[in-house]
VEXTOR-776150 format. One record per residue (C-alpha): residue number from 0; residue in three letters; x, y, z. Coordinates in nm, 3 decimals. Each point is the difference from the previous one (the first is absolute). Example, Ala and Ser with C-alpha at 12.3 -4.5 7.8 and 13.67 -1.06 7.14 Angstrom:
BEGIN
pos: 0 code: ALA x: 1.230 y: -0.450 z: 0.780
pos: 1 code: SER x: 0.137 y: 0.344 z: -0.066
This chain:
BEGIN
pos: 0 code: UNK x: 7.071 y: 9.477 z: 11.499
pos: 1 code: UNK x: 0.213 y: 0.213 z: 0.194
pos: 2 code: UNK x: 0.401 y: -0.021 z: -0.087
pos: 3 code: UNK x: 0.195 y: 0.037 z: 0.283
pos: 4 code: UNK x: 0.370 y: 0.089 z: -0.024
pos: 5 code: UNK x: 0.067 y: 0.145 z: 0.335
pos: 6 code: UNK x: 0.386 y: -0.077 z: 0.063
pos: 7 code: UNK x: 0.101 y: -0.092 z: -0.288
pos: 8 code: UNK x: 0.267 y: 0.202 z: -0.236
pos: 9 code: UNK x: -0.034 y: 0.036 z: -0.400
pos: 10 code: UNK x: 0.241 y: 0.087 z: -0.215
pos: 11 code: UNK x: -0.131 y: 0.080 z: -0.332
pos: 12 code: UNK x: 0.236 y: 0.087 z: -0.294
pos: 13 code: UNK x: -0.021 y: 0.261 z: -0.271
pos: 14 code: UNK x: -0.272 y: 0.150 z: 0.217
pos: 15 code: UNK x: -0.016 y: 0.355 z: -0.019
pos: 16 code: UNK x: -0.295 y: 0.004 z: -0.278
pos: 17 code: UNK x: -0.205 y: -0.219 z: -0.181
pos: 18 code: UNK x: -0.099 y: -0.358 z: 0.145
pos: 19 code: UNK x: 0.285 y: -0.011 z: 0.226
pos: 20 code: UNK x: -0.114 y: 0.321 z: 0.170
pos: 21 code: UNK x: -0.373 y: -0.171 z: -0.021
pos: 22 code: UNK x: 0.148 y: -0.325 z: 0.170
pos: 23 code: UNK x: 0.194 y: 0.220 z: 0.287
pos: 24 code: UNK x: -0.351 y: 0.229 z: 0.040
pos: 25 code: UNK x: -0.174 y: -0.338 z: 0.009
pos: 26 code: UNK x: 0.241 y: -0.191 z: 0.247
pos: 27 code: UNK x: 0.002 y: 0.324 z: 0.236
pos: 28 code: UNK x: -0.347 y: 0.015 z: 0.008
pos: 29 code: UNK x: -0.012 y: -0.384 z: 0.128
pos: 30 code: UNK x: 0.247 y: 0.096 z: 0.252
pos: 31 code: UNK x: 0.334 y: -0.047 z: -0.112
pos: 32 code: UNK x: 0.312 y: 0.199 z: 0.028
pos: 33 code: UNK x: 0.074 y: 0.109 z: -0.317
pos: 34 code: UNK x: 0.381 y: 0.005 z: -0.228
pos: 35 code: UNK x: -0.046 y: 0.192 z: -0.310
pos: 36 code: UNK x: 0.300 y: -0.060 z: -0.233
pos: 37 code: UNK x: 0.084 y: 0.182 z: -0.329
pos: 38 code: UNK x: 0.321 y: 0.192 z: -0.148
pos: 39 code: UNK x: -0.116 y: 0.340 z: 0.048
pos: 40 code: UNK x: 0.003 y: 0.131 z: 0.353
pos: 41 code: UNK x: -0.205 y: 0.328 z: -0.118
pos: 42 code: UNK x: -0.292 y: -0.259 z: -0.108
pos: 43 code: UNK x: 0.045 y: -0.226 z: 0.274
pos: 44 code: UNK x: -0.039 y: 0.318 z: 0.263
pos: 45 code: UNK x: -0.328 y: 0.139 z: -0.187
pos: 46 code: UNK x: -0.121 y: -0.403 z: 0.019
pos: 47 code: UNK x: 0.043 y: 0.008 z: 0.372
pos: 48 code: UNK x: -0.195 y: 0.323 z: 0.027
pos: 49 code: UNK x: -0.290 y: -0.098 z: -0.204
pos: 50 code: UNK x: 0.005 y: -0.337 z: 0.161
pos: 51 code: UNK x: -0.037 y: 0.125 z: 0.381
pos: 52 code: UNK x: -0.255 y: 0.265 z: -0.165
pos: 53 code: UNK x: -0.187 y: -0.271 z: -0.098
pos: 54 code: UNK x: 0.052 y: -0.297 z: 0.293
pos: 55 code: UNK x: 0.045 y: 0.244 z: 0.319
pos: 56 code: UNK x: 0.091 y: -0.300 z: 0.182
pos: 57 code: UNK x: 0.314 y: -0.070 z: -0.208
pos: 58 code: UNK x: 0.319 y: -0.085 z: 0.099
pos: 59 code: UNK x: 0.216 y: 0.025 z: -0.345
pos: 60 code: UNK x: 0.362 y: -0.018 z: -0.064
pos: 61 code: UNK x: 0.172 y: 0.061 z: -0.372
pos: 62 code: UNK x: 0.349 y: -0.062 z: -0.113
pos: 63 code: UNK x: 0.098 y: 0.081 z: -0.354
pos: 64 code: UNK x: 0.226 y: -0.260 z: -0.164
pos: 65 code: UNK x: 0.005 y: -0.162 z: -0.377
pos: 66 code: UNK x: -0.085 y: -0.367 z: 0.060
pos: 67 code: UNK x: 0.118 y: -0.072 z: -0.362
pos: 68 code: UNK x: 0.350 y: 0.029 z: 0.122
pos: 69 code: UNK x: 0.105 y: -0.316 z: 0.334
pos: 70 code: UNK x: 0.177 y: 0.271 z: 0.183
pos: 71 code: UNK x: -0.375 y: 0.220 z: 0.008
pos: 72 code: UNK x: -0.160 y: -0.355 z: 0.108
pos: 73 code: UNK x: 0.280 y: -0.010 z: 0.270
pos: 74 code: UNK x: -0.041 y: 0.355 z: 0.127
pos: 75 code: UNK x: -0.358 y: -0.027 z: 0.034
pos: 76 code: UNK x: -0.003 y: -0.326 z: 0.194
pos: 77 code: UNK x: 0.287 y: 0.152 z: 0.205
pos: 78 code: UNK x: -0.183 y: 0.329 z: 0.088
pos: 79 code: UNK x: -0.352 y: -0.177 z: 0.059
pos: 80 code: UNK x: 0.045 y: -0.318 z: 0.226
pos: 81 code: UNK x: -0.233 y: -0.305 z: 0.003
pos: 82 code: UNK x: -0.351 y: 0.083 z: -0.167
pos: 83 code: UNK x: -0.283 y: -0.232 z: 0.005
pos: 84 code: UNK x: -0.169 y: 0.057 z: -0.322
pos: 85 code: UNK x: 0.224 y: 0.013 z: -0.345
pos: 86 code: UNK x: -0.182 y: 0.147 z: -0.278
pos: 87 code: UNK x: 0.228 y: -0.011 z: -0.307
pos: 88 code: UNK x: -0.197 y: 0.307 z: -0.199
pos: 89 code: UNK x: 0.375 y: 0.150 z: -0.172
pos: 90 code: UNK x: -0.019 y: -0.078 z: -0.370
pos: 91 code: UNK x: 0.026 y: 0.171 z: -0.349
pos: 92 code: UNK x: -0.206 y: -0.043 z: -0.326
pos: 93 code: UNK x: 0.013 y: 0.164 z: -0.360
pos: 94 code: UNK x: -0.073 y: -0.122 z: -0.344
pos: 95 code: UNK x: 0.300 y: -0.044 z: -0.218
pos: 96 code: UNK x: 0.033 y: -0.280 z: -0.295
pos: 97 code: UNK x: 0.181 y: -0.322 z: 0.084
pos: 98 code: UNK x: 0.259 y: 0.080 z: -0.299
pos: 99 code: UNK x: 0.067 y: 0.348 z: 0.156
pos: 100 code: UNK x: 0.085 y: -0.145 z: 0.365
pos: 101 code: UNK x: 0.352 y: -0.009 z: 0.060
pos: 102 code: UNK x: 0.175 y: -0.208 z: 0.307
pos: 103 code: UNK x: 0.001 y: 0.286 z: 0.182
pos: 104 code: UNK x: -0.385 y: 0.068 z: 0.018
pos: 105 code: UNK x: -0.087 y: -0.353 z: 0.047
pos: 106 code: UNK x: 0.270 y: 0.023 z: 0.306
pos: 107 code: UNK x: -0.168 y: 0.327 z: 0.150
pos: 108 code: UNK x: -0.276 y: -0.181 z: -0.010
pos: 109 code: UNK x: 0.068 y: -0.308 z: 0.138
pos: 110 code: UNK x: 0.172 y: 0.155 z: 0.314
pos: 111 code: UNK x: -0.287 y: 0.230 z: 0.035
pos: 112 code: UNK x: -0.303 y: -0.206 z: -0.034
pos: 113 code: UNK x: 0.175 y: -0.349 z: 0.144
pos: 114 code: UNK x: 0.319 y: 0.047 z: 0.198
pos: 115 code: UNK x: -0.097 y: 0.269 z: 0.192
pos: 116 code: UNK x: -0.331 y: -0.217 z: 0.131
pos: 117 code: UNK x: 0.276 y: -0.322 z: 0.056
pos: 118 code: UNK x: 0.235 y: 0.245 z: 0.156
pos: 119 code: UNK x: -0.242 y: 0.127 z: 0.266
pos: 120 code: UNK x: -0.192 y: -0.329 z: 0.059
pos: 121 code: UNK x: 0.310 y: -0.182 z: 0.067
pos: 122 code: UNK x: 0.072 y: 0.253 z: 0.249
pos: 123 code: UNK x: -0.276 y: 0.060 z: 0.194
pos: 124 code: UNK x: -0.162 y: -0.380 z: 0.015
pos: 125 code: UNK x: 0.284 y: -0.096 z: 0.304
pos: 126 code: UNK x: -0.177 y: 0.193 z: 0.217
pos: 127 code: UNK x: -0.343 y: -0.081 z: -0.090
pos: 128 code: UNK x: 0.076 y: -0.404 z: 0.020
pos: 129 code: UNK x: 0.137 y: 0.110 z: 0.369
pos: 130 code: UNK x: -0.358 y: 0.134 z: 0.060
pos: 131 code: UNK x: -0.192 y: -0.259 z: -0.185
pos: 132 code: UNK x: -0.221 y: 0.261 z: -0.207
pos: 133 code: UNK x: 0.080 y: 0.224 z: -0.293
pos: 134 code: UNK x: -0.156 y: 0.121 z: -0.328
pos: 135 code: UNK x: 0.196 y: 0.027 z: -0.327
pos: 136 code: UNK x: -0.178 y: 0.171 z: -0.275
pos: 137 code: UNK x: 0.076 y: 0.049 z: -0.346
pos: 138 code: UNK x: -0.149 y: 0.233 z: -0.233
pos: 139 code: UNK x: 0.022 y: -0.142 z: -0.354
pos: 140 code: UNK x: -0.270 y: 0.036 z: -0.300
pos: 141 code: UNK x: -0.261 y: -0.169 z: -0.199
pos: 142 code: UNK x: 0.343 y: 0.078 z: -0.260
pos: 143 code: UNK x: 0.104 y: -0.314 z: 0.191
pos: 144 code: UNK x: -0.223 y: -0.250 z: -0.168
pos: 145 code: UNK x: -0.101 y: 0.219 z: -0.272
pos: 146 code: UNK x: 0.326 y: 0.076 z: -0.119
pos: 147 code: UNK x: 0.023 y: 0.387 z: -0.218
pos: 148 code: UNK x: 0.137 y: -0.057 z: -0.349
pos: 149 code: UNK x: 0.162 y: 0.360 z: 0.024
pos: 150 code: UNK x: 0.085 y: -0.062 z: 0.384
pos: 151 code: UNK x: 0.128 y: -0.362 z: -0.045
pos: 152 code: UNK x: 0.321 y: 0.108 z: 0.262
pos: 153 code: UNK x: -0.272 y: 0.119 z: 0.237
pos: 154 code: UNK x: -0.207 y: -0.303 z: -0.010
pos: 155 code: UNK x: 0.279 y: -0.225 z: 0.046
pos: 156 code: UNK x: 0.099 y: 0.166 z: 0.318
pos: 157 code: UNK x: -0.376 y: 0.009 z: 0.128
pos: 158 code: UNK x: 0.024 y: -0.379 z: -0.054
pos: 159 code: UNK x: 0.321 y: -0.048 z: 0.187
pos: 160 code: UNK x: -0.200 y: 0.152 z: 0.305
pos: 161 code: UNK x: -0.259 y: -0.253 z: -0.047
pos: 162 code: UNK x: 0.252 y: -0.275 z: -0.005
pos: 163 code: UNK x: 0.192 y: 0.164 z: 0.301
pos: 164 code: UNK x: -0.277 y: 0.049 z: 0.181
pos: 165 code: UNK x: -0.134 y: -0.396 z: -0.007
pos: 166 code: UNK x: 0.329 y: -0.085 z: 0.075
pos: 167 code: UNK x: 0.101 y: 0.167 z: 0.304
pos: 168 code: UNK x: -0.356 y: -0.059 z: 0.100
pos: 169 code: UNK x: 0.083 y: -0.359 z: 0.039
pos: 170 code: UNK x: 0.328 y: 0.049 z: 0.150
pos: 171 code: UNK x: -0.159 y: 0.115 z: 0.285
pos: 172 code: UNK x: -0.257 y: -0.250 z: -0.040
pos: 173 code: UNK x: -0.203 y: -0.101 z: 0.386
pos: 174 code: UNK x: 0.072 y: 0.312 z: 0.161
pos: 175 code: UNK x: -0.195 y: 0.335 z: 0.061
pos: 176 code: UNK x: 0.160 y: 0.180 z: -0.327
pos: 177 code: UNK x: -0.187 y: 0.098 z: -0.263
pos: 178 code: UNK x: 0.136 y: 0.047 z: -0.369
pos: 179 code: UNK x: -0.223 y: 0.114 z: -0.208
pos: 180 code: UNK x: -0.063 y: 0.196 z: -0.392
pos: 181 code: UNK x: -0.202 y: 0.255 z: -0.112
pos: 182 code: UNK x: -0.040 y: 0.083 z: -0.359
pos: 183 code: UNK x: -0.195 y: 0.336 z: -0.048
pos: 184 code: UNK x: -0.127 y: 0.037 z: -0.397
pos: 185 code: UNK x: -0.042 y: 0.341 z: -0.111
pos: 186 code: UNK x: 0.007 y: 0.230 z: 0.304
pos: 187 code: UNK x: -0.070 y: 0.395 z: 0.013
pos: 188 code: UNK x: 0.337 y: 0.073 z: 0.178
pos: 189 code: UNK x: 0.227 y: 0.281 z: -0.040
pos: 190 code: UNK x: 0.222 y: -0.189 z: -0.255
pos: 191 code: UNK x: -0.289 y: -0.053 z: -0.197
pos: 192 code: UNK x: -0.117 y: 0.339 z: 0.010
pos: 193 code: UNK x: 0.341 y: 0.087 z: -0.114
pos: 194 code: UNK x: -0.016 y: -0.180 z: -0.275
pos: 195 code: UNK x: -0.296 y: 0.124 z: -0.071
pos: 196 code: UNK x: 0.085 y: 0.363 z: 0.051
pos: 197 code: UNK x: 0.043 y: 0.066 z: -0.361
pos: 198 code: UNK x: -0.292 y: -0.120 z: -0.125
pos: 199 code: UNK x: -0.210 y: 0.155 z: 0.255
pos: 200 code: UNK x: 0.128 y: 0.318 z: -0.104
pos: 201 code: UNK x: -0.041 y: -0.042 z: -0.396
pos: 202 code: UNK x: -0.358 y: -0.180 z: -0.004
pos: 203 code: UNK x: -0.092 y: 0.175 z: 0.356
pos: 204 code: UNK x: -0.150 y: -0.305 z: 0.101
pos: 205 code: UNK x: -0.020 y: -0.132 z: 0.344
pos: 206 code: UNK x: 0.258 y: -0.277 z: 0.128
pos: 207 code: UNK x: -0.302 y: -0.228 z: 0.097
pos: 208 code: UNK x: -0.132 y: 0.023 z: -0.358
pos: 209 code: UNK x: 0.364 y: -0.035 z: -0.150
pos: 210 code: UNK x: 0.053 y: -0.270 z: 0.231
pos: 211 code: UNK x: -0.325 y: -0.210 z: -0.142
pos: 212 code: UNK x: 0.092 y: 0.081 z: -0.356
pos: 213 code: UNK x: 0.370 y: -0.149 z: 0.074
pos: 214 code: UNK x: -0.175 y: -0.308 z: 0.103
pos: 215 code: UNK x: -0.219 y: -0.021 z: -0.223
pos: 216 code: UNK x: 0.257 y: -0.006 z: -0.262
pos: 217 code: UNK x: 0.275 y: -0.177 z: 0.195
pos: 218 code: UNK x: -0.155 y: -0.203 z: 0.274
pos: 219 code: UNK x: -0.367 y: -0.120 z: -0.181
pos: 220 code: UNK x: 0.001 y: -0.295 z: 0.183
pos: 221 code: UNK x: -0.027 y: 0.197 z: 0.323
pos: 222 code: UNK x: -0.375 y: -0.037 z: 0.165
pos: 223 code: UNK x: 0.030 y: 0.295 z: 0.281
pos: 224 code: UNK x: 0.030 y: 0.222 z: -0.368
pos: 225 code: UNK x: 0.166 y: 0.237 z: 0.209
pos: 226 code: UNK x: 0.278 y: 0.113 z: 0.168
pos: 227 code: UNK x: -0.003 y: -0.071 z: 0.380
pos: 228 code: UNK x: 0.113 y: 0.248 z: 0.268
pos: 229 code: UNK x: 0.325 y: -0.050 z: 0.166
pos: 230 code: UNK x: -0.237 y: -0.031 z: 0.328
pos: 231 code: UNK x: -0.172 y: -0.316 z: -0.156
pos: 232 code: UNK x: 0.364 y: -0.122 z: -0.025
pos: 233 code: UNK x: 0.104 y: 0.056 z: 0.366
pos: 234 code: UNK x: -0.301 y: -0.148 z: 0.108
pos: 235 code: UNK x: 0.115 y: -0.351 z: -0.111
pos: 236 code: UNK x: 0.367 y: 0.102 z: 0.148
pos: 237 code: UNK x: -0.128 y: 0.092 z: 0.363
pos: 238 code: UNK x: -0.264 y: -0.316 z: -0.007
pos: 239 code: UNK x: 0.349 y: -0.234 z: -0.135
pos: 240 code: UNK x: 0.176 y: 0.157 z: 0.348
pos: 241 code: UNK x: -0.266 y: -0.060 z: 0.229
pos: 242 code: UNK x: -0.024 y: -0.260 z: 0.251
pos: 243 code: UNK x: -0.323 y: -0.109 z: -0.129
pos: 244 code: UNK x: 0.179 y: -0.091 z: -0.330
pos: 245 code: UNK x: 0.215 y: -0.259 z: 0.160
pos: 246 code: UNK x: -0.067 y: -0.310 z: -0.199
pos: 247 code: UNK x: 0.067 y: 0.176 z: -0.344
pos: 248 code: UNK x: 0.354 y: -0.020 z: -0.072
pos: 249 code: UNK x: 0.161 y: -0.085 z: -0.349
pos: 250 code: UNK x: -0.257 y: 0.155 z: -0.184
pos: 251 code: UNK x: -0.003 y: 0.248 z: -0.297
pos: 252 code: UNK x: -0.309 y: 0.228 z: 0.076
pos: 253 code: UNK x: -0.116 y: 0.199 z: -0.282
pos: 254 code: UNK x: -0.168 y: 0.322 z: -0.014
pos: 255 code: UNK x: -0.034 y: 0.056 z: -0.378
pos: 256 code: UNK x: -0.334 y: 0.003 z: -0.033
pos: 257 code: UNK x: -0.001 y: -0.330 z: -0.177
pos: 258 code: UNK x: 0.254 y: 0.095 z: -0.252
pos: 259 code: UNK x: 0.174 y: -0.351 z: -0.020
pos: 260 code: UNK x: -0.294 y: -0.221 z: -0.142
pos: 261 code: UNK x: -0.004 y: -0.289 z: 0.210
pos: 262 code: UNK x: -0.206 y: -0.148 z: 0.302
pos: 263 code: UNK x: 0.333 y: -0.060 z: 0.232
């Protein structure tokens, strides 16, 4: 199956590493121009570098904004113009109790995770409903459906997406936009490998084998019984954007390696 995204523009947020960088590399490599988005310009200049190092062909753009804030959301909208595909990526995670989460965190969450994924879909769908085609993603988690006991703000905000994502999917209902979720389970990306970084260290054990022993003990359930690349993610991402993906809309697409222990 060849994916062909000749034409077409992507913005992808919080892409300067990790699976949003993996989306963008993915995207480019179908054809797209590519927007990487993050808050540090330094990151998001070394992301366009290896990204043309790696698709020649490229055509890439970055601005660095905070999307947890509406006047970031504004500014990026503002500098970028009309984009074709919307992939929501920009989000935050990190274990804390439920008794030890003030207002404040579930807040930074909340405008991190959600807003900023309302914010920019409500902005760029005019001009894909002008054009009749479009592709909204957004990146949530197995955490979704599976909600962490010591992540409970997280997994509230991952379910938000799911319900924001359904939703706008049928308010564009009968036209050529797409609005779609993925939910990635345990993925070897740089935030994990952050986390990670300590342990690694101490035990000097590989993140591949740390990352099988965290879900062995925290995701048993899971059926992959490993962690998957952030490639294997992207994969799913650039197929949900495609043209040949056109009569999946409204869905929530996982890619946890059968974490969530259901048949649907």
């Amino acid at each position: 199956m060849h994916l062909d995204l000749t034409g077409k523009s992507a913005l992808v947020t919080a892409s300067s590493e990790g699976i949003g960088f993996a989306i963008a590399q993915g995207l480019a490599s179908s054809g797209a121009t590519i927007i990487l988005n993050g808050r540090s310009q330094e990151k998001l200049k070394k992301a366009e570098e290896r990204l043309v190092a790696l698709v020649p062909t490229a055509t890439v753009r970055s601005f660095a904004v905070d999307l947890a804030q509406s006047t970031g959301c504004d500014a990026l909208v503002e500098a970028t113009g009309p984009v074709d595909i919307l992939v929501n990526n920009a989000g935050i995670y990190g274990p804390l109790d439920f008794f030890d989460t003030d207002d404040a965190t579930w807040d930074r969450y909340w405008q991190t995770n959600v807003m900023s994924g309302v914010r920019l879909s409500r902005a760029y769908l005019p001009a894909m409903q002008d054009k009749d085609w479009g592709r909204i993603v957004f990146i949530a988690s197995e955490s979704a459906r599976n909600i962490p006991a010591d992540m409970i703000h997280y997994g509230v905000s991952k379910t938000a997406q799911l319900a924001l994502s359904r939703g706008l999917a049928k308010r564009v209902a009968g036209s050529g936009i797409t609005v779609n979720a993925v939910l990635p389970g345990p993925t070897l990306s740089d935030g994990f490998q952050a986390m990670m970084a300590e342990e690694m260290a101490r035990t000097g054990k590989t993140l591949e084998t740390l990352a099988q022993e965290f879900i062995a003990a925290n995701r048993p359930s899971s059926i992959l019984k490993r962690a998957a690349s952030v490639e294997e993610v992207a994969n799913m991402v650039v197929y949900v954007c495609s043209p040949q993906a056109s009569a999946t809309t409204g869905a929530a697409l996982r890619v946890d390696g059968g974490v969530v222990d259901d048949i649907i």
